[in-house]
C-alpha positions as CSV (number, residue, x, y, z in Angstrom):
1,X,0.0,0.0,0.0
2,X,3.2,2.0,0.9
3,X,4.7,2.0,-2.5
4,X,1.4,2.7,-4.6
5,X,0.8,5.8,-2.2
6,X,4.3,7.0,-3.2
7,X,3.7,6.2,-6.9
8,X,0.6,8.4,-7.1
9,X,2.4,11.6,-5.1
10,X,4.8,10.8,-7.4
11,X,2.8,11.5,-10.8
12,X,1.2,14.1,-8.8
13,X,4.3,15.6,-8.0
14,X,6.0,15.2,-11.3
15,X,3.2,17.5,-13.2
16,X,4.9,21.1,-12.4
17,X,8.3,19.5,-13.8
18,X,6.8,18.1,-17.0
19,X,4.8,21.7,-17.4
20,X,8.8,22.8,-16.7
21,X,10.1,20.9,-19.1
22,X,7.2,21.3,-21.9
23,X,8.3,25.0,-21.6
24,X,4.7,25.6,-20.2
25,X,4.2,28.3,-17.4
26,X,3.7,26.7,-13.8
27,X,0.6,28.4,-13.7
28,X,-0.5,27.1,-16.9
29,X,-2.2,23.2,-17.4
30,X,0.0,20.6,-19.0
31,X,-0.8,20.3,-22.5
32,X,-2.9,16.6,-22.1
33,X,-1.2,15.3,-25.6
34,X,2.2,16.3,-24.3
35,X,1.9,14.7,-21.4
36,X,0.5,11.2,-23.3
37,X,3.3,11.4,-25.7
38,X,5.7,11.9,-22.3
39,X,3.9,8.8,-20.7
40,X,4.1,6.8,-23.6
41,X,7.9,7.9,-24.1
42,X,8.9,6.5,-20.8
43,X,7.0,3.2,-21.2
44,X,8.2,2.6,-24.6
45,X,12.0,2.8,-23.0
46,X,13.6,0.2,-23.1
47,X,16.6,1.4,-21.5
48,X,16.2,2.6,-18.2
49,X,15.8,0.6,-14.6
50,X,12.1,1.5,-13.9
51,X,9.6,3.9,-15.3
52,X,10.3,6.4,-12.7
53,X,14.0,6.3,-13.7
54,X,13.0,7.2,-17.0
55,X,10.1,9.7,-16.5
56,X,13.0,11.9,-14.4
57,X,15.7,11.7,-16.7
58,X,13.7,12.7,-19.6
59,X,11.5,15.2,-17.3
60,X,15.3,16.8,-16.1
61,X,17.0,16.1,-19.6
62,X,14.5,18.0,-21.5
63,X,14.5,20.9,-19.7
64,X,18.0,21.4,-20.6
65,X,18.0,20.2,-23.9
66,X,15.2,22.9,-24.9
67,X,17.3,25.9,-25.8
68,X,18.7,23.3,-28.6
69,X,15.5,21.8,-29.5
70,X,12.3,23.8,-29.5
71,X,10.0,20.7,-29.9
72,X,9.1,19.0,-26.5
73,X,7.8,15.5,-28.9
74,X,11.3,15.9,-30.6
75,X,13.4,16.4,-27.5
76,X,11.8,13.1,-25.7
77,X,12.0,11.2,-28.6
78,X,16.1,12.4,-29.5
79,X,16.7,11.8,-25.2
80,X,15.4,8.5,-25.5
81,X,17.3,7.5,-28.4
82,X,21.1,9.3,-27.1
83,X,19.8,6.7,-23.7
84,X,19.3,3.7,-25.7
85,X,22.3,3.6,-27.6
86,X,24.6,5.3,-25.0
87,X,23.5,2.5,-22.4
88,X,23.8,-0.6,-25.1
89,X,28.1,0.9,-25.1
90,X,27.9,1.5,-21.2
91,X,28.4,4.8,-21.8
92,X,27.3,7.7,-19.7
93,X,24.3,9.6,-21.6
94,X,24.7,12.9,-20.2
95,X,28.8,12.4,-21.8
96,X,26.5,11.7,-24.9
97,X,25.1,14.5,-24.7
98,X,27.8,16.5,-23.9
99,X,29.8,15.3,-27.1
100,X,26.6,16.1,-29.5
101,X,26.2,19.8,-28.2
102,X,30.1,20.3,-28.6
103,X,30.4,18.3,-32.4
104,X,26.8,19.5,-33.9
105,X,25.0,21.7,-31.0
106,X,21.8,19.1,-31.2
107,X,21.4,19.1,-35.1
108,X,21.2,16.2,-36.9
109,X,21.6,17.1,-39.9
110,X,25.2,18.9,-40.0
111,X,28.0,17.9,-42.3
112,X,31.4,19.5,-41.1
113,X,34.1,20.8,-43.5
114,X,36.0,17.3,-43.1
115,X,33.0,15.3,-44.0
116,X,31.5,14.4,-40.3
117,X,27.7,13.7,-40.3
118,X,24.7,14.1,-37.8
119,X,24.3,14.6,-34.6
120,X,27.7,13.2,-33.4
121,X,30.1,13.8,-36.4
122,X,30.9,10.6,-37.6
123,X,33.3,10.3,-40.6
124,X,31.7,8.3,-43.9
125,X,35.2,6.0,-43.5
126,X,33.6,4.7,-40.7
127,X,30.9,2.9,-42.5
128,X,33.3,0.7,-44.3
129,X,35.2,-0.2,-40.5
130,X,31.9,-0.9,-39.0
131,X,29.1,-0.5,-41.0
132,X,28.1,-0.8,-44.3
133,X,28.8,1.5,-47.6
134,X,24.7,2.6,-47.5
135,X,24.4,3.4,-44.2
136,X,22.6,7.0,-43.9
137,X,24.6,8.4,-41.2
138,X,22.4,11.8,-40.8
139,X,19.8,9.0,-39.4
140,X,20.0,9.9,-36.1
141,X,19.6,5.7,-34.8
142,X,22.4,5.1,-37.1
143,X,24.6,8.4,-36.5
144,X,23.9,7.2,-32.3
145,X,24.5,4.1,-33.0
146,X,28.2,4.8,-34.7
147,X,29.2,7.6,-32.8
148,X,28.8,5.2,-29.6
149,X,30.7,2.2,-30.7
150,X,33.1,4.8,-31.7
151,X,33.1,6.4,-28.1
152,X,33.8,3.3,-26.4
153,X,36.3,1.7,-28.7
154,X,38.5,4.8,-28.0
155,X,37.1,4.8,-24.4
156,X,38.6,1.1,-24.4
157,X,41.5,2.3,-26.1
158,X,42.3,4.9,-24.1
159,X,42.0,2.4,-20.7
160,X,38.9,5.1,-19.2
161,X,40.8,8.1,-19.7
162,X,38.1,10.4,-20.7
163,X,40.5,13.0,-22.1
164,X,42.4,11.1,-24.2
165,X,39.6,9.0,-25.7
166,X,37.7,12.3,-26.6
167,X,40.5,13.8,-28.3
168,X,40.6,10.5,-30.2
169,X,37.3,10.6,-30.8
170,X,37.6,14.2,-32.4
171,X,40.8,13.3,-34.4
172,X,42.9,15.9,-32.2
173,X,45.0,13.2,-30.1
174,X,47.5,15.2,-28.2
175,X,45.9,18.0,-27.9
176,X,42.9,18.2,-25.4
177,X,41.1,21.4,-26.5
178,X,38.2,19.4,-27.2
179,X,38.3,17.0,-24.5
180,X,38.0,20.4,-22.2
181,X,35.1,21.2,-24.0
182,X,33.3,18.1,-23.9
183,X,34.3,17.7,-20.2
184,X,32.5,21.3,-19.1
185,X,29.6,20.8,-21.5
186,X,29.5,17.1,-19.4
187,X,29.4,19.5,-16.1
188,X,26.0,20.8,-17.5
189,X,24.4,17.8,-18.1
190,X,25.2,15.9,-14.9
């Protein structure tokens, strides 16, 4: 009786925090489609411990990944995607999430001047390593799904060192510009 007392304050208590993270006023209701699509977002997860796991992280995630991505249905869906694949490498997803806002500030779409693609940046060369020569790699479940396995084989690589697998990651080994900057943009999304 306990624990389904605390579910229900919980829901009730998680309703300002999804207005929050909708971008909709405290005072204001929670938009009732939002709030399915939320629901149904966290039970279609796959990737988390528990509902309740998921419903914060995406609540808390969302809020911050709003100044990048206007659409709360777009935000959910990309948070529970960079959480899916980032788990499946055992990978942290807020260090995910860092590395996307540094390589392609949230959009999935960029090309660099080098030739990276999507969301994380990944290099076409890396379809014939790991992949194959059609892959679309401004997909964002395939551009994840790369730029992961990337992460960790360089994580591996690197025996943990966060710095040095980054700047491997980035193609700037030996220097750690971008490591810094991947390790503060980290900071904000702890």
């Amino acid at each position: 009786m306990f624990f389904r007392s605390a579910l229900i304050l919980f829901g009730v208590l998680s309703l300002p925090f999804l207005a929050q993270a909708a971008g909709t006023p405290p005072d204001q209701k929670v938009d009732p489609q939002l709030r399915q699509f939320l629901l149904n977002t966290i039970q279609e997860s796959d990737s988390f411990q528990d509902r309740f796991d998921a419903e914060v992280w995406l609540v808390a995630m969302s809020g911050r990944l709003k100044r990048f991505i206007k659409n709360p249905e777009k935000r959910l869906t990309f948070l529970k995607k960079v959480h899916r694949y980032s788990t499946r490498q055992e990978l942290s997803p807020e260090l995910v999430l860092a590395v996307i806002e540094v390589e392609s500030a949230f959009n999935p779409y960029a090309v660099s001047h080098a030739g990276a693609m999507g969301a994380m940046q990944v290099m076409p060369f890396w379809k014939n390593e790991i992949g194959r020569p059609d892959d679309n790699l401004i997909d964002l479940d395939t551009n994840l799904q790369y730029g992961t396995a990337i992460l960790k084989h360089y994580l591996d690589r690197s025996k943990g060192r966060w710095p040095e697998a980054l700047a491997r990651y980035n193609g700037s080994y030996g220097s750690y510009r971008y490591s810094i900057k991947v390790m503060d943009a980290w900071d904000r999304w702890k």
